[in-house]
C-alpha positions in Angstrom: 40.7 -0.5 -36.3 39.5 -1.2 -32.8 39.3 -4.7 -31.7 36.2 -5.8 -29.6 36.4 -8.0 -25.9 36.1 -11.4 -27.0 33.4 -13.8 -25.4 34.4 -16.5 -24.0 32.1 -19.2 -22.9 32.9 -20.7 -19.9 31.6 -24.2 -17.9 28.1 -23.8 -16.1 27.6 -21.3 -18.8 29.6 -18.4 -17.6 30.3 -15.9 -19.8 32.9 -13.2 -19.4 34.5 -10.8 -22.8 38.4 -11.1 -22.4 40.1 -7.8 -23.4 42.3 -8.7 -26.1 44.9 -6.1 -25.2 46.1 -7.4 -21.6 43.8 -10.9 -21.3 42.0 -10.0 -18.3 38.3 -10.7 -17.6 36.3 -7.4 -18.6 32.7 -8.9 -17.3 31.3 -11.8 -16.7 27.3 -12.5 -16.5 25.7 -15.6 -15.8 21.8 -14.6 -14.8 18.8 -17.1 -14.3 16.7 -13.9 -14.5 15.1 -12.3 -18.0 14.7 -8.6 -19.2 12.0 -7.9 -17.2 12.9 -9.4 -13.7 16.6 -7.3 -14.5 14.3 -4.3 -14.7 12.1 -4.9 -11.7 15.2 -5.8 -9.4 16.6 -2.5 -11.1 13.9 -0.3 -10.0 13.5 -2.0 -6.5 17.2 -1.1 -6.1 16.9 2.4 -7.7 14.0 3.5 -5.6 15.4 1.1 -2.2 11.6 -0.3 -2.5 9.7 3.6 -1.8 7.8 3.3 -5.2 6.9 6.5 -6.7 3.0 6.6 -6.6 2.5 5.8 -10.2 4.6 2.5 -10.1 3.7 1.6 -5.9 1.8 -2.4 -5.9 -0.6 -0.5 -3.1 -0.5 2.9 -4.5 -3.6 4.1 -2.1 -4.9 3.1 1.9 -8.0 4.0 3.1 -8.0 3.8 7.2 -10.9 4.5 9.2 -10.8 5.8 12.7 -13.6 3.6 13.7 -14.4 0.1 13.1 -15.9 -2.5 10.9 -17.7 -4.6 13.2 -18.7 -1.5 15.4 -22.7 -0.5 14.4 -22.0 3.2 15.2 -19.2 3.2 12.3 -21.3 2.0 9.8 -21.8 5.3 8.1 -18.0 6.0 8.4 -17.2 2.8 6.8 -20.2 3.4 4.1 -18.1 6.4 3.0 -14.6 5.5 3.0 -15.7 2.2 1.1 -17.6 4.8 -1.5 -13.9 6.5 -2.0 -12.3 3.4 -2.5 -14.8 2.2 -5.2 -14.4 5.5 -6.5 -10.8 5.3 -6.9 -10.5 1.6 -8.0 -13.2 2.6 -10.7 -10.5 4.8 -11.9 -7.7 1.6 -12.1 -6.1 3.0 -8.7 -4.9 0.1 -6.2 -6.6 0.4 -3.4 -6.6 -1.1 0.0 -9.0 -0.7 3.0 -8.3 -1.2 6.7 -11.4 -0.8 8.6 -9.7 -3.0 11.4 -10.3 -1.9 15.3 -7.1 -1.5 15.8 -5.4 1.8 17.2 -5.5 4.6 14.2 -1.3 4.4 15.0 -1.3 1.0 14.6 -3.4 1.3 11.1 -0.9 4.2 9.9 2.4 2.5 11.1 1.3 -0.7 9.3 1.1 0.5 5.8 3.9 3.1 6.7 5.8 -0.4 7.6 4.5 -1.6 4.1 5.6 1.6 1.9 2.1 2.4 1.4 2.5 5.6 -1.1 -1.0 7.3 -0.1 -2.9 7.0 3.0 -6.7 8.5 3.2 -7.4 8.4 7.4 -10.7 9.1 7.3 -12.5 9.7 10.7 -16.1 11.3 12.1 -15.7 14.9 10.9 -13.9 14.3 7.8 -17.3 12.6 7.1 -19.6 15.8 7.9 -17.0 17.7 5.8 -17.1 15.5 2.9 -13.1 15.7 2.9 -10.0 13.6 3.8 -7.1 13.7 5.7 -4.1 12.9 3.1 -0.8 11.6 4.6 1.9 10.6 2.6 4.7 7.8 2.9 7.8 9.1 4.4 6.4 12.6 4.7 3.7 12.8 7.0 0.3 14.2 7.1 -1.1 16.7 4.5 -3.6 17.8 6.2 -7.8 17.8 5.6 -9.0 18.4 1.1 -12.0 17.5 0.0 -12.7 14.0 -1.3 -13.0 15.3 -4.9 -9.8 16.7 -4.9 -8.2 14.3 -3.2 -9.2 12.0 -5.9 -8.4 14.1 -8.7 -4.8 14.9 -7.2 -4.3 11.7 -6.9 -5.4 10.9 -10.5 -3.2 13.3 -12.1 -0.4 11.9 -10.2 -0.7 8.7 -12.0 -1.4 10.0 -15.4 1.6 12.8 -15.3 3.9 10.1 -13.4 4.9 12.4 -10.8 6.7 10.9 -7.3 
Protein backbone atom coordinates (compact mmCIF):
# COMPACT_ATOMS: atom_id res chain seq x y z
CA UNK A 1 0.00 0.00 0.00
CA UNK A 2 1.31 3.49 -0.97
CA UNK A 3 1.21 6.05 1.65
CA UNK A 4 0.11 9.68 0.64
CA UNK A 5 2.35 13.26 1.58
CA UNK A 6 0.71 14.36 4.64
CA UNK A 7 -0.62 18.01 5.03
CA UNK A 8 0.58 19.85 7.43
CA UNK A 9 -0.92 23.07 8.34
CA UNK A 10 1.38 25.59 9.21
CA UNK A 11 1.15 29.38 11.03
CA UNK A 12 -0.22 32.19 8.70
CA UNK A 13 -1.93 29.33 7.05
CA UNK A 14 0.86 27.76 5.07
CA UNK A 15 0.37 24.55 3.95
CA UNK A 16 3.01 22.18 2.61
CA UNK A 17 2.45 17.81 2.22
CA UNK A 18 5.55 16.27 4.11
CA UNK A 19 6.68 13.03 2.35
CA UNK A 20 6.37 10.52 4.89
CA UNK A 21 9.36 8.45 3.57
CA UNK A 22 12.33 11.10 4.17
CA UNK A 23 10.29 14.20 6.08
CA UNK A 24 11.06 16.83 3.71
CA UNK A 25 8.67 19.50 2.44
CA UNK A 26 7.14 18.17 -1.01
CA UNK A 27 5.00 21.63 -1.69
CA UNK A 28 3.86 24.22 0.03
CA UNK A 29 0.98 26.74 -1.28
CA UNK A 30 -0.35 29.62 0.44
CA UNK A 31 -2.37 31.82 -2.36
CA UNK A 32 -4.69 34.88 -1.76
CA UNK A 33 -5.85 34.22 -5.29
CA UNK A 34 -8.95 31.79 -6.48
CA UNK A 35 -9.41 29.34 -9.42
CA UNK A 36 -9.94 31.78 -11.76
CA UNK A 37 -7.31 34.51 -11.13
CA UNK A 38 -4.74 31.06 -11.03
CA UNK A 39 -6.02 30.53 -14.53
CA UNK A 40 -5.79 34.05 -15.78
CA UNK A 41 -2.17 34.63 -14.29
CA UNK A 42 -1.66 31.00 -16.02
CA UNK A 43 -2.61 32.12 -19.40
CA UNK A 44 -0.86 35.63 -19.13
CA UNK A 45 2.25 33.59 -18.29
CA UNK A 46 1.60 30.94 -20.96
CA UNK A 47 1.13 33.30 -23.82
CA UNK A 48 3.86 36.21 -22.03
CA UNK A 49 0.67 38.59 -22.44
CA UNK A 50 0.39 38.15 -26.80
CA UNK A 51 -3.32 36.84 -26.48
CA UNK A 52 -4.36 34.70 -29.23
CA UNK A 53 -7.16 36.62 -31.08
CA UNK A 54 -10.01 34.79 -29.60
CA UNK A 55 -8.97 35.36 -25.89
CA UNK A 56 -7.05 39.21 -26.67
CA UNK A 57 -9.10 42.19 -24.12
CA UNK A 58 -8.76 44.44 -27.52
CA UNK A 59 -9.00 41.80 -30.10
CA UNK A 60 -9.56 44.43 -33.10
CA UNK A 61 -7.99 48.35 -33.95
CA UNK A 62 -9.37 50.38 -36.39
CA UNK A 63 -6.71 53.37 -37.40
CA UNK A 64 -7.46 55.92 -39.86
CA UNK A 65 -4.88 57.68 -41.87
CA UNK A 66 -6.67 60.90 -41.50
CA UNK A 67 -8.27 62.62 -38.66
CA UNK A 68 -11.22 63.07 -36.54
CA UNK A 69 -11.44 66.67 -36.22
CA UNK A 70 -10.22 67.19 -39.94
CA UNK A 71 -13.61 68.05 -42.29
CA UNK A 72 -11.93 66.48 -45.30
CA UNK A 73 -11.77 62.96 -43.26
CA UNK A 74 -15.12 62.80 -42.49
CA UNK A 75 -16.05 60.25 -45.10
CA UNK A 76 -12.92 58.25 -44.03
CA UNK A 77 -13.94 58.27 -40.57
CA UNK A 78 -17.76 57.60 -41.59
CA UNK A 79 -16.50 54.27 -42.93
CA UNK A 80 -14.03 52.86 -40.58
CA UNK A 81 -16.68 53.78 -37.75
CA UNK A 82 -19.30 51.56 -40.15
CA UNK A 83 -16.63 48.51 -39.80
CA UNK A 84 -16.28 48.92 -36.31
CA UNK A 85 -20.13 48.88 -35.68
CA UNK A 86 -20.09 46.11 -37.99
CA UNK A 87 -17.76 44.09 -36.00
CA UNK A 88 -18.87 44.99 -32.44
CA UNK A 89 -22.49 43.95 -33.80
CA UNK A 90 -20.90 40.64 -34.13
CA UNK A 91 -19.55 40.67 -30.10
CA UNK A 92 -15.83 41.57 -31.48
CA UNK A 93 -13.82 44.16 -29.20
CA UNK A 94 -13.21 46.83 -30.94
CA UNK A 95 -11.27 50.05 -30.60
CA UNK A 96 -11.04 53.11 -32.87
CA UNK A 97 -8.13 55.63 -33.10
CA UNK A 98 -9.11 58.40 -35.33
CA UNK A 99 -6.48 60.55 -33.52
CA UNK A 100 -4.15 63.08 -35.80
CA UNK A 101 -1.40 61.57 -34.78
CA UNK A 102 1.38 60.12 -37.23
CA UNK A 103 -0.15 56.65 -38.85
CA UNK A 104 3.40 55.17 -37.08
CA UNK A 105 2.53 56.61 -34.08
CA UNK A 106 -1.18 55.00 -34.28
CA UNK A 107 0.34 51.44 -35.30
CA UNK A 108 3.25 51.55 -32.68
CA UNK A 109 0.72 52.39 -30.01
CA UNK A 110 -1.54 49.39 -30.17
CA UNK A 111 1.57 47.32 -31.37
CA UNK A 112 2.98 48.68 -27.73
CA UNK A 113 -0.45 47.50 -26.38
CA UNK A 114 -0.55 43.82 -27.96
CA UNK A 115 -3.32 44.79 -30.05
CA UNK A 116 -4.09 41.30 -31.96
CA UNK A 117 -5.76 42.93 -35.27
CA UNK A 118 -5.15 46.26 -36.71
CA UNK A 119 -7.54 47.58 -39.66
CA UNK A 120 -5.32 50.94 -41.11
CA UNK A 121 -7.69 52.21 -43.09
CA UNK A 122 -6.75 55.19 -45.42
CA UNK A 123 -8.15 57.27 -48.70
CA UNK A 124 -8.06 54.39 -51.26
CA UNK A 125 -8.86 51.58 -49.13
CA UNK A 126 -12.09 53.71 -49.06
CA UNK A 127 -12.67 53.88 -52.97
CA UNK A 128 -11.86 50.11 -52.86
CA UNK A 129 -14.21 49.15 -50.25
CA UNK A 130 -11.20 47.01 -48.64
CA UNK A 131 -8.71 47.19 -45.67
CA UNK A 132 -5.24 46.98 -44.98
CA UNK A 133 -4.91 44.04 -42.23
CA UNK A 134 -1.80 44.05 -40.07
CA UNK A 135 -1.24 41.74 -37.46
CA UNK A 136 0.55 41.94 -33.94
CA UNK A 137 4.01 40.77 -34.13
CA UNK A 138 3.80 39.97 -37.71
CA UNK A 139 3.38 42.87 -39.80
CA UNK A 140 1.16 44.01 -42.54
CA UNK A 141 -1.07 41.58 -44.57
CA UNK A 142 -1.68 43.50 -47.09
CA UNK A 143 -5.18 45.21 -48.76
CA UNK A 144 -8.81 42.39 -48.58
CA UNK A 145 -11.94 43.54 -48.87
CA UNK A 146 -13.92 44.70 -45.82
CA UNK A 147 -16.27 41.65 -46.13
CA UNK A 148 -13.71 39.36 -45.90
CA UNK A 149 -11.82 40.94 -43.51
CA UNK A 150 -14.70 40.67 -41.28
CA UNK A 151 -15.62 37.28 -41.98
CA UNK A 152 -11.85 36.10 -41.46
CA UNK A 153 -11.85 37.62 -38.59
CA UNK A 154 -15.14 36.07 -37.39
CA UNK A 155 -14.15 32.59 -38.10
CA UNK A 156 -11.01 33.24 -36.15
CA UNK A 157 -12.96 33.71 -33.02
CA UNK A 158 -15.52 31.02 -33.58
CA UNK A 159 -12.77 28.16 -34.57
CA UNK A 160 -10.30 29.64 -31.82
CA UNK A 161 -7.46 29.87 -34.07
CA UNK A 162 -4.11 32.13 -32.86
Amino acid sequence: MRQLPRLVVAPRGICHWLSLRTGRRVASFKTPLGTHERVIGFLIKHYAGNFPLWLAPDQVRVITIGAEDDPASAPLIAYAKGIAAELRSQQVRVSTDFSNSPIKGKIQDAEQLRVHTMLVIGGRDMDAGAVSVRLHGKGPQGAKAKGEVVAEILAAIRERRA
